[in-house]
C-alpha positions as CSV (number, residue, x, y, z in Angstrom):
1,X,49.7,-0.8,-6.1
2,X,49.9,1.4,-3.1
3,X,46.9,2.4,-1.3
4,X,46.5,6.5,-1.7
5,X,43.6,7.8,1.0
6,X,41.6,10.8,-0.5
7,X,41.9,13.5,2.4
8,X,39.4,16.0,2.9
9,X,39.8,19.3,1.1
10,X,37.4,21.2,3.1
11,X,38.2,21.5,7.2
12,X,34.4,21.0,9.1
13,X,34.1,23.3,11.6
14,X,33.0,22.7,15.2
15,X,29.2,23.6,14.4
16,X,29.3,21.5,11.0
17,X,30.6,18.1,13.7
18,X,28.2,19.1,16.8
19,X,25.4,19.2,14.4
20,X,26.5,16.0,12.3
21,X,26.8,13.7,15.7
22,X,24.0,14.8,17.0
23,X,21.3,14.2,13.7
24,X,22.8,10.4,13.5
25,X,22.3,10.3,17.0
26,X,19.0,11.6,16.5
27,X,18.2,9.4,13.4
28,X,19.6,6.5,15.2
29,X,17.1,6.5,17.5
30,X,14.6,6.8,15.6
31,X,15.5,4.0,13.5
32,X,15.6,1.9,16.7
33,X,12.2,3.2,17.2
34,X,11.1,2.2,14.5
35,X,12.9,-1.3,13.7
36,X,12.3,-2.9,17.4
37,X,8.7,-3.7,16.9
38,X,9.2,-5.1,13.2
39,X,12.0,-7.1,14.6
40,X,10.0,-7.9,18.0
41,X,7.3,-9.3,16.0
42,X,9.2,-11.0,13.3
43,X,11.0,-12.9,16.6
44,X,7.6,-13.6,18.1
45,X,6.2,-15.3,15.5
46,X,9.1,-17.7,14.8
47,X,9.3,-18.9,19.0
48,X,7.3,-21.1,20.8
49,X,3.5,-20.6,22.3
50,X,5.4,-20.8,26.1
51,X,7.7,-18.1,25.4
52,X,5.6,-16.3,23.4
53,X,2.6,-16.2,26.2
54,X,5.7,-16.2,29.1
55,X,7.2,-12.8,27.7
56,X,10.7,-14.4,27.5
57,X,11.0,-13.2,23.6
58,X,12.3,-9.4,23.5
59,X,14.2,-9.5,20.6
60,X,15.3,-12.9,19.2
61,X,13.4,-15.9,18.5
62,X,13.4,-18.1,21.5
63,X,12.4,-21.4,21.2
64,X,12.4,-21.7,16.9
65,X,9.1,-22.7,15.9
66,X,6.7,-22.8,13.0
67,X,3.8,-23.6,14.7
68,X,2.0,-20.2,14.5
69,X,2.7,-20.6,10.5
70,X,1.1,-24.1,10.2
71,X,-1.7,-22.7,12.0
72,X,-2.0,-20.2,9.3
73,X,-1.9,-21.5,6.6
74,X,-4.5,-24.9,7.7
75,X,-7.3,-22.2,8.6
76,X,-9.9,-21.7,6.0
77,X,-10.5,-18.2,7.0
78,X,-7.5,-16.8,6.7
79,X,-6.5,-18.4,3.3
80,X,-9.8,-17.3,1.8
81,X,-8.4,-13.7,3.5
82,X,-5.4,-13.6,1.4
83,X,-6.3,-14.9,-1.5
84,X,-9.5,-12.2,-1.4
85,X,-7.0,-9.8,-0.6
86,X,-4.4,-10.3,-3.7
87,X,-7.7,-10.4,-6.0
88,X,-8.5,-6.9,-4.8
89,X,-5.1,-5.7,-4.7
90,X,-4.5,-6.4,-8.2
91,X,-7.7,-6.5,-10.1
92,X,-8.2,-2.7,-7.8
93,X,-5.2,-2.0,-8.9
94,X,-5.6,-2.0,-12.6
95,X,-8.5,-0.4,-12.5
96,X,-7.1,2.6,-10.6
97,X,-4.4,3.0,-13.0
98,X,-6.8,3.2,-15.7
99,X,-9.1,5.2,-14.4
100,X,-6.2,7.8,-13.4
101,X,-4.6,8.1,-16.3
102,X,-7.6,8.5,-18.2
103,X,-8.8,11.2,-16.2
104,X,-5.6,13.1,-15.7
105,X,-4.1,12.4,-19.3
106,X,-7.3,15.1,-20.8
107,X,-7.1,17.7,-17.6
108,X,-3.3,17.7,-19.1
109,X,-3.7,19.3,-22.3
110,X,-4.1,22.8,-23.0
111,X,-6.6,22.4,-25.2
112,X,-9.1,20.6,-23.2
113,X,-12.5,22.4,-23.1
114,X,-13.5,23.6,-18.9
115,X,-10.8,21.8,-17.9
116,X,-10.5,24.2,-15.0
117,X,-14.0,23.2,-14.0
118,X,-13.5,19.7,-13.9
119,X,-10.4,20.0,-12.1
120,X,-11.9,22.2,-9.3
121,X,-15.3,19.2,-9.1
122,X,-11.8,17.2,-8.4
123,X,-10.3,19.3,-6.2
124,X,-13.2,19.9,-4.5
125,X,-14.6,16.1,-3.4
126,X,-10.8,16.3,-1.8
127,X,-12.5,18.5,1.0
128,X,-16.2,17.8,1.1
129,X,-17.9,14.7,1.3
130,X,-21.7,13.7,1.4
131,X,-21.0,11.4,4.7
132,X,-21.2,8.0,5.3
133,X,-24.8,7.4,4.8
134,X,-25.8,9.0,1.5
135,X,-22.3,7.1,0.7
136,X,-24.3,3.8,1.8
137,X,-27.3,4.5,0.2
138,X,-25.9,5.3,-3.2
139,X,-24.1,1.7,-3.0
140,X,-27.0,0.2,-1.8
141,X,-29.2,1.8,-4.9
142,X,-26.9,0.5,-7.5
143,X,-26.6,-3.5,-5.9
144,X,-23.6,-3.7,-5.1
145,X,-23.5,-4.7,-1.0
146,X,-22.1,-7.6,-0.1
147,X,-20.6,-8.1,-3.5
148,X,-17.0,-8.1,-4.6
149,X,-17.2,-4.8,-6.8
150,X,-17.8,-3.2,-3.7
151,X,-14.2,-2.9,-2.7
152,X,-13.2,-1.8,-6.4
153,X,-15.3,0.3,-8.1
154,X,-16.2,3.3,-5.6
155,X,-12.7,3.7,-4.5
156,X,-11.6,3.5,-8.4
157,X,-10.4,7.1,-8.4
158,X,-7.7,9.3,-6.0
159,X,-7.9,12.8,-6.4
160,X,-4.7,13.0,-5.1
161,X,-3.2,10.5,-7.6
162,X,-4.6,12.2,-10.6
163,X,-3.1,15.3,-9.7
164,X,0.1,13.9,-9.7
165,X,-0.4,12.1,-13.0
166,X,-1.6,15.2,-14.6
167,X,1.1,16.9,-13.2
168,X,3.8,14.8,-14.6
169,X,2.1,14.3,-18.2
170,X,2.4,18.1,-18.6
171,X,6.0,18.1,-17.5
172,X,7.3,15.3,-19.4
173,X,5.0,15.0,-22.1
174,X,5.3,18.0,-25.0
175,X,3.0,19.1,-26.9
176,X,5.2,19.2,-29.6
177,X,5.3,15.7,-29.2
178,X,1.4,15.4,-29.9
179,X,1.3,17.8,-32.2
180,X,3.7,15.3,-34.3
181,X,1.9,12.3,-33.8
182,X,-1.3,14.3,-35.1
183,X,0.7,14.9,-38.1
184,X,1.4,11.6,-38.8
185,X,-2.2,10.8,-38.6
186,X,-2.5,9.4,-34.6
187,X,-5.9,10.1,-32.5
188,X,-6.0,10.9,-29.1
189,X,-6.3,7.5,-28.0
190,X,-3.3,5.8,-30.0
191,X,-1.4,9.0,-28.9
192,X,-2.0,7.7,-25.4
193,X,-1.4,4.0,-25.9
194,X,1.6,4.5,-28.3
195,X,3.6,6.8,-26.7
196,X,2.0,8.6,-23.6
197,X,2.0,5.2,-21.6
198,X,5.2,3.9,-22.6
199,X,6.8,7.3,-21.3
200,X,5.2,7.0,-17.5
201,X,6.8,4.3,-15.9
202,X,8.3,5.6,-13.0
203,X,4.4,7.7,-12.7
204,X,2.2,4.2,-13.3
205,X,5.0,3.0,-11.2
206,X,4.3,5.1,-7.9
207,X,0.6,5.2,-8.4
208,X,0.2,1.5,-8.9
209,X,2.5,1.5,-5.4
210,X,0.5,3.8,-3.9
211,X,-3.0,2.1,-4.6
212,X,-1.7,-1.6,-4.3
213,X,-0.8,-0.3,-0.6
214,X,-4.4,0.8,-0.1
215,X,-6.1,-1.9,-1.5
216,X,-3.9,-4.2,0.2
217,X,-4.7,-2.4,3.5
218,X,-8.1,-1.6,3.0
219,X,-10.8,-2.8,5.4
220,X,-13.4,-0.2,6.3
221,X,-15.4,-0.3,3.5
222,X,-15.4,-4.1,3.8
223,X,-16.5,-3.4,7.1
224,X,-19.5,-1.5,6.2
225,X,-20.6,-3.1,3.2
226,X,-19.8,-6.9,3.4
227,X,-21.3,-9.4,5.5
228,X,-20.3,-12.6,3.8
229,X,-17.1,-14.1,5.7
230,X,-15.7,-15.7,2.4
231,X,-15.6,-12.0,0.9
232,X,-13.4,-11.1,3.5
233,X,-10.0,-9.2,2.5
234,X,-6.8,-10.2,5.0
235,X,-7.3,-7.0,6.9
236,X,-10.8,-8.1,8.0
237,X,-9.8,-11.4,9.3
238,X,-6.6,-9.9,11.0
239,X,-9.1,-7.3,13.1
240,X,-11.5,-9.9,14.1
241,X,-8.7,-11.7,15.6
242,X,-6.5,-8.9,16.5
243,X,-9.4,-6.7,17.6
244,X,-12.0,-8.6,18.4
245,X,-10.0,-12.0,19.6
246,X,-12.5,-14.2,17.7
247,X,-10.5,-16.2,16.0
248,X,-12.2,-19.7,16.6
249,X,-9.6,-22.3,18.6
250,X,-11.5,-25.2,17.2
251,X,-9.9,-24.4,13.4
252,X,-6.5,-25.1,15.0
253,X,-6.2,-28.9,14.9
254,X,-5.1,-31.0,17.8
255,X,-5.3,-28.8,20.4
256,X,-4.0,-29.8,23.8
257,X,-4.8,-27.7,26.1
258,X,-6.7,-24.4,26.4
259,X,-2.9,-22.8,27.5
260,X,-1.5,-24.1,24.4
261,X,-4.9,-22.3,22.5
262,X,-4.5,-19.1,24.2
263,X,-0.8,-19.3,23.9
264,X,-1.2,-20.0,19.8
265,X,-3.7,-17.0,20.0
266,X,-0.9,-14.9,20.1
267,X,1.3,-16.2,18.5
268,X,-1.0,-16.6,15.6
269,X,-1.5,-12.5,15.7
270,X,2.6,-11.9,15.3
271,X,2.5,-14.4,12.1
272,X,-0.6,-12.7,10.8
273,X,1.2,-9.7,10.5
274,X,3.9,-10.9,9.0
275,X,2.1,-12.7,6.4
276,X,-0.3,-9.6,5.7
277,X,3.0,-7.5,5.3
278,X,5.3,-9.7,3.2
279,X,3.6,-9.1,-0.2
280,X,3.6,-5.3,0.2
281,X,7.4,-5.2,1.4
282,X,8.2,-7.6,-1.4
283,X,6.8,-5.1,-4.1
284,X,8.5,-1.8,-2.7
285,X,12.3,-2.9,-3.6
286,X,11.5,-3.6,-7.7
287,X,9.2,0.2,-7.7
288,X,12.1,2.6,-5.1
289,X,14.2,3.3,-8.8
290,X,10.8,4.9,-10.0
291,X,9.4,6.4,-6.8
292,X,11.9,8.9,-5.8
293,X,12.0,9.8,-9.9
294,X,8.2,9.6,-10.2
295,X,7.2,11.3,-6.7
296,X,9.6,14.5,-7.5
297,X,8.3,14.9,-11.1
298,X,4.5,14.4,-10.1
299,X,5.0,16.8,-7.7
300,X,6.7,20.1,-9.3
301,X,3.7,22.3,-9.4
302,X,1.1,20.0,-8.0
């Protein structure tokens, strides 16, 4: 079967090509901008302490090892890190969904009493605060420093997400559609459970990514209101060593020489962050169908 090449119906002019080679010259570079460090440290943590501390790695592997891996994953601190870190990532999680949806499923309908009101208290915490310390004190007053719930429950809420939720239930969800399910005898809340949540994927979709990324990443408030070690999320452990250096030589078994140590050192901080980024890049592919959809929706008259 002969081969028939398409050809162009439309001539570009000399503006149109000028233009084209210079933005993927542009976005080139800033691709390479971008990629070199992921691939720098990816690299870094698979060579050896030597060429690690010697500066020979620059962009592949040099010298293949696992050693800043093993080191990992034998040191109590940082497993209690990660698994801390997945518990708040996903019990955080599901509570932020739930708490979004049922505030912005209400400030959706039309015939919600003051919902103007409540949506400009909403709006309004966006630009004011009371400051960190009344924000201390009130989490202090209710018992909960130095305890997990800490990290969940007064970051339960987004603003920012529940106006995109809103946003989105009163773009894809009729009122019609209620109106129906009244008919046929449903209350609010099976209204909600029966066909409200089953219609918002690609919306419980990009706010579940969106908080999962947060909670994942989160560390200041574990800063400021945690003191126990073993409470510690990921984030926490990779400051201290990152930041602080403190990471403690004498978890690494056998341990030749203080080179070697120092040499691990860093080679352990390139590893950490690939560990501490894998779950989050391993989520994005399976919710990208549903973010573009999700993100445009949710934001039509946000």
């Amino acid at each position: 079967m002969p081969w028939n090449k398409q050809k162009n119906t439309i001539k570009e002019s000399k503006g149109d090509r000028i233009f084209l080679t210079a933005n993927i010259l542009f976005l080139s570079i800033v691709m390479l901008v971008v990629l070199y460090p992921l691939i720098f440290i990816v690299s870094s943590s698979f060579s050896s302490t030597a060429a690690v501390t010697s500066g020979k790695v620059w962009l592949f592997p040099v010298e293949p090892s696992l050693a800043g891996y093993k080191a990992i994953f034998r040191n109590n601190q940082i497993l209690y890190g990660y698994a801390n870190s997945i518990f708040y990532t996903v019990v955080g999680t599901a509570v932020n969904i739930i708490f979004t949806i049922m505030a912005a499923f209400p400030l959706s309908r039309k015939d919600l009493y003051g919902k103007n009101l409540i949506m400009f208290l909403f709006t309004f915490t966006m630009l004011f605060s009371g400051g960190l310390v009344p924000f201390y004190m009130v989490v202090s007053k209710l018992g909960m420093l130095d305890k997990r719930i800490v990290l969940i429950l007064p970051t339960a809420l987004a603003v920012f997400q529940v106006i995109i939720a809103r946003t989105f239930f009163q773009i894809s969800i009729p009122e019609e559609l209620a109106e129906a399910a009244e008919i046929d005898g449903c209350d609010d809340f099976g209204f909600l459970i029966k066909i409200v949540i089953p219609l918002s994927g690609p919306i419980i979709a990009v706010i579940g990514l969106m908080y999962a990324v947060n909670n994942w990443n989160t560390y200041f408030n574990a800063l400021i209101f945690l003191k126990s070690t073993k409470l510690f999320p990921l984030q926490m452990v990779l400051r201290n060593i990152l930041i602080q250096n403190s990471f403690d030589p004498n978890m690494v078994k056998d341990p030749v020489s203080m080179m070697e140590t120092q040499g691990l050192r860093d080679l352990l901080k390139y590893a950490l962050i690939v560990v501490a980024s894998v779950p989050v890049l391993s989520i994005y592919p399976f919710v990208q169908k549903f973010f573009v959809k999700g993100m445009l929706i949710g934001s039509i008259k946000g």
